[in-house]
C-alpha positions as CSV (number, residue, x, y, z in Angstrom):
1,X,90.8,144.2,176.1
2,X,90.7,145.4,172.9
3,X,88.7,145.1,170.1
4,X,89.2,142.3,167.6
5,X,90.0,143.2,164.0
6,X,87.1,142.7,161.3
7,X,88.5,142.0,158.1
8,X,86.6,142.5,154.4
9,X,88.0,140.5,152.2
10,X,88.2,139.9,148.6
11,X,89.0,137.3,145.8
12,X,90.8,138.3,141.9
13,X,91.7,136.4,139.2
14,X,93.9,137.7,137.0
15,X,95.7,136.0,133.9
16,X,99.2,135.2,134.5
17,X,101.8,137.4,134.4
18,X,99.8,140.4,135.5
19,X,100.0,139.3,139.1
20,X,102.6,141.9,140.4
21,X,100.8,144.8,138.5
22,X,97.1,143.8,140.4
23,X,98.9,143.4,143.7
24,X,100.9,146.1,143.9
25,X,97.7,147.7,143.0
26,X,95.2,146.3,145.5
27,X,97.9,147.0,148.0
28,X,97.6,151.1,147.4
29,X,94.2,150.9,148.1
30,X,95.3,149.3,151.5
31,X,94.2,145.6,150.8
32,X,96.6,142.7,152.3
33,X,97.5,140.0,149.9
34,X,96.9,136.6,152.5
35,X,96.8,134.1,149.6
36,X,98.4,133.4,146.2
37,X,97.2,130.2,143.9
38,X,98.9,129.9,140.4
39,X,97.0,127.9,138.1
40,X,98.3,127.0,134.0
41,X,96.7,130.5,132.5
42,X,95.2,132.3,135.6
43,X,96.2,133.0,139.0
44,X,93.9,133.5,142.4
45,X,94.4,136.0,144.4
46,X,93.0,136.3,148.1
47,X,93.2,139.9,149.7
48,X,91.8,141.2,152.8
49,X,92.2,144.7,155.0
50,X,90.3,146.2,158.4
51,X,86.8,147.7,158.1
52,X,86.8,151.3,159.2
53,X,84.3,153.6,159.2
54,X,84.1,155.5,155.9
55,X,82.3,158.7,154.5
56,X,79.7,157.3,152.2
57,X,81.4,159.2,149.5
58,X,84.8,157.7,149.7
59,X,82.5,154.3,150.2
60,X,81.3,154.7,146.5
61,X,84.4,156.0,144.4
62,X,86.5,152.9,146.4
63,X,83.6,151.1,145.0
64,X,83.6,152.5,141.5
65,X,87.6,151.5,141.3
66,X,86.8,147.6,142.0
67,X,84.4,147.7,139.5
68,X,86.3,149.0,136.9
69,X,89.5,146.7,138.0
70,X,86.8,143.7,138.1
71,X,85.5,144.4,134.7
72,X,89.4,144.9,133.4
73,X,90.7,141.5,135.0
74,X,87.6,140.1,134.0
75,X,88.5,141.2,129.8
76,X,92.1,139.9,130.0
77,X,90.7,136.7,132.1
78,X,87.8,136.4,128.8
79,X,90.7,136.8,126.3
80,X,92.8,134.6,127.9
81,X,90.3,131.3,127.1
82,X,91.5,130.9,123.7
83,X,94.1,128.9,125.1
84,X,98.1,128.9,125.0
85,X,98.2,127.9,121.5
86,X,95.6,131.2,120.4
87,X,98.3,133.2,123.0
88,X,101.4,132.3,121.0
89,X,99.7,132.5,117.6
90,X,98.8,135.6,118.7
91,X,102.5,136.6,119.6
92,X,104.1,135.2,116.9
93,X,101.7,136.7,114.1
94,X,102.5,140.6,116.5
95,X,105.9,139.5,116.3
96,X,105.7,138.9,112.5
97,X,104.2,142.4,112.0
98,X,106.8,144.5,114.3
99,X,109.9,142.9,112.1
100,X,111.2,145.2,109.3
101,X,109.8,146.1,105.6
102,X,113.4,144.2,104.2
103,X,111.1,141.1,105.5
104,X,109.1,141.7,102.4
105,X,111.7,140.6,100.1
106,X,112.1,136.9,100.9
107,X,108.3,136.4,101.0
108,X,108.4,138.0,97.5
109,X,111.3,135.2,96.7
110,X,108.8,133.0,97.9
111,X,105.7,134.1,95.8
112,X,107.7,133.7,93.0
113,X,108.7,130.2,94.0
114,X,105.4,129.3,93.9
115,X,104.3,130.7,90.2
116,X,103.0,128.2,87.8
117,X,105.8,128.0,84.8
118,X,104.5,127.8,81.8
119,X,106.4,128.7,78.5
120,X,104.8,132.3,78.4
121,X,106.2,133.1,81.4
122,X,109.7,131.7,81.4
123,X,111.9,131.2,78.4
124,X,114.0,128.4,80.0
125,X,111.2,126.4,79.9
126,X,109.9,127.6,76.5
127,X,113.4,126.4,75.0
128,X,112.8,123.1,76.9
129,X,109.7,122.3,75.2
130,X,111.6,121.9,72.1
131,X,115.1,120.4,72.6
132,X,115.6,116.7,72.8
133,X,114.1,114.3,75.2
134,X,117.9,113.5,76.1
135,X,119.6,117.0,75.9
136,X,121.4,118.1,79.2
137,X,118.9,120.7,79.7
138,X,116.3,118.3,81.2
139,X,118.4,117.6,84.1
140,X,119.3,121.1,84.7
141,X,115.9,122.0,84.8
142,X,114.9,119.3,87.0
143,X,117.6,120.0,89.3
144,X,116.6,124.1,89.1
145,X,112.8,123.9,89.4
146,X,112.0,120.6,91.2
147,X,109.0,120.6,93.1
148,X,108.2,123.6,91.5
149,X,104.6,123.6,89.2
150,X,104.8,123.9,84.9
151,X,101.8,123.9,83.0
152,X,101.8,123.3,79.0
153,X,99.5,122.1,76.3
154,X,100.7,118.7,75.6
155,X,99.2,115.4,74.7
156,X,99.6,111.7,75.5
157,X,102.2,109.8,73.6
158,X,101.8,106.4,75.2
159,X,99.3,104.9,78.2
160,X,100.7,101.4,79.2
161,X,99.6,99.5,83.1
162,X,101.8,99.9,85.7
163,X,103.1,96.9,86.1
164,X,100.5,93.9,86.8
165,X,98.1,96.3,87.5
166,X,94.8,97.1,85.5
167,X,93.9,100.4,86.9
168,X,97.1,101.8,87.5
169,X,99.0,103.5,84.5
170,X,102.2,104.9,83.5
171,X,101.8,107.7,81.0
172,X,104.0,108.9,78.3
173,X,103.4,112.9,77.6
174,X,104.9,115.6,75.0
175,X,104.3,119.1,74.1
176,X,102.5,120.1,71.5
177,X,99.2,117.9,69.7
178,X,100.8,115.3,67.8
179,X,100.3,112.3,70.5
180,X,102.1,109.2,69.8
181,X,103.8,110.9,66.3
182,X,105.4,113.5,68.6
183,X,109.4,113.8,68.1
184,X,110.3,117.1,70.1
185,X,110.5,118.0,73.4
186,X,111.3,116.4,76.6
187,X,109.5,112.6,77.1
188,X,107.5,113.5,79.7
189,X,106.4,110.5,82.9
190,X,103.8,110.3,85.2
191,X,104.1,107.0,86.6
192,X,102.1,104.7,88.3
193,X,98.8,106.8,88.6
194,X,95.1,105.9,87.9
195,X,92.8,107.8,85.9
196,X,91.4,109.7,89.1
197,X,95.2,110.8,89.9
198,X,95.0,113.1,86.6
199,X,92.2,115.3,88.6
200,X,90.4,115.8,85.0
201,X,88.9,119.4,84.3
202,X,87.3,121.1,82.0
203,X,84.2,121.0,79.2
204,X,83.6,117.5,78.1
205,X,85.9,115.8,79.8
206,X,86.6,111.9,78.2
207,X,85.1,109.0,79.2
208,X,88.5,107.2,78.8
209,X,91.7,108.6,78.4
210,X,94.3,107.4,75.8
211,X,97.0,108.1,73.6
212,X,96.3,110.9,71.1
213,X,94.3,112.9,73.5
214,X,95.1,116.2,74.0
215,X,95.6,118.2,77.4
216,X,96.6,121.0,79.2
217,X,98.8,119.2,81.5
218,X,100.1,121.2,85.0
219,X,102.3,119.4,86.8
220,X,104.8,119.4,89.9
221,X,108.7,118.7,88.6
222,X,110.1,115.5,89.3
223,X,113.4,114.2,88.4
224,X,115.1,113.1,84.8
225,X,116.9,109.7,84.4
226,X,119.6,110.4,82.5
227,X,119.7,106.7,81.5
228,X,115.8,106.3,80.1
229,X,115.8,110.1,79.0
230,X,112.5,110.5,81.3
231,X,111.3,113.8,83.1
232,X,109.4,112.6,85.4
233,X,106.2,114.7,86.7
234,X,103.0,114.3,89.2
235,X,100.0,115.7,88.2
236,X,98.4,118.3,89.0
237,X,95.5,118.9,86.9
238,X,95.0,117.8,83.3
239,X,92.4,120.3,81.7
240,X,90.3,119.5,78.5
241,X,91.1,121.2,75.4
């Protein structure tokens, strides 16, 4: 009768996807792979193989290899508990870095789309500042730029309630200081906003706002009626000045 087999036997987890690359491993160094369980981000891996008799040497550096395999499963294993959503932000942001340099020039397009317009910095919008609240170069620069943020010094020309209600406004705005006497430049709207909407900034900022007072307005383009010859606007931020 012969003597029965005694097994050792030996449980990894490994993060999926590395599965063939620890088996085919454990298998060189004569283990048997007897179970396989997949779970969502790891996998368990049962392996066993026959005890034989083994100089104590050999004992230790077999040893010494399961240790370091343990402590490199157990790394990817650690890294792998950010979750699936930390995995593919991870992938897509490596992804992002391996594309090309000529990636750098839409993201430049972009910076730029994002630039605060103010008449320094683009003529268009200089010239606008001054031509007539009806001229055809409102609506081409609301159709150009909308969405996009300006920023000018300006004042209000007119504060009227929106509607029937006593906290909400419409405001009237215009380049330039002269606040209800202004005559150039586009007619400006924000409409139906309260006070709080014009996120006031700045040294002593009003206790009310009015018409007359004078701001420097920064704004996101809206659209121009053609009919009413109004630009309208949202605010942004309406500093003291």
């Amino acid at each position: 009768m012969t003597d029965e087999i005694k097994y050792e036997y030996k449980t990894v987890r490994t993060v999926r996807g590395t599965d063939r690359l620890v088996i085919s491993k454990m298998q060189k160094d004569g283990w048997e792979l007897v179970e396989q369980a997949q779970g969502r981000l790891r996998s368990t891996l049962n392996f066993r193989r026959p005890k034989k008799p083994q100089p104590w040497l050999l004992i230790g550096t077999a040893a010494a290899v399961l240790v370091i395999l343990a402590i490199i499963i157990g790394a990817a294993s650690a890294l792998s508990d950010g979750g699936e959503k930390k995995g593919e932000s991870e992938k897509a942001t490596t992804a992002a870095s391996e594309k090309p340099s000529a990636t750098s020039t839409p993201t430049a397009a972009k910076s730029a789309a994002t630039e605060v317009i103010t008449p320094q910095n683009n003529p268009e919008f200089a010239a606008l500042l001054k031509a007539n609240p009806c001229d055809k170069a409102n609506l081409d620069f609301a159709n150009r730029h909308k969405g996009q943020t300006v920023a000018f010094d300006g004042s209000i020309v007119n504060m009227a309630p929106h509607g029937d209600y006593d906290t909400r406004y419409d405001f009237l705005l215009g380049p330039g200081d002269e606040g209800p006497n202004t005559g150039v430049g586009p007619a400006f709207k924000y409409e139906d906003v309260n006070v709080f909407d014009l996120k006031l900034t700045g040294k002593k900022i009003p206790t009310t706002v009015g018409a007359g007072n004078k701001f420097r307005f920064a704004a996101e383009v809206g659209e121009f009626n053609t009919a009413q010859c109004l630009f309208f606007l949202n605010p942004v931020s309406t500093e003291t000045r």
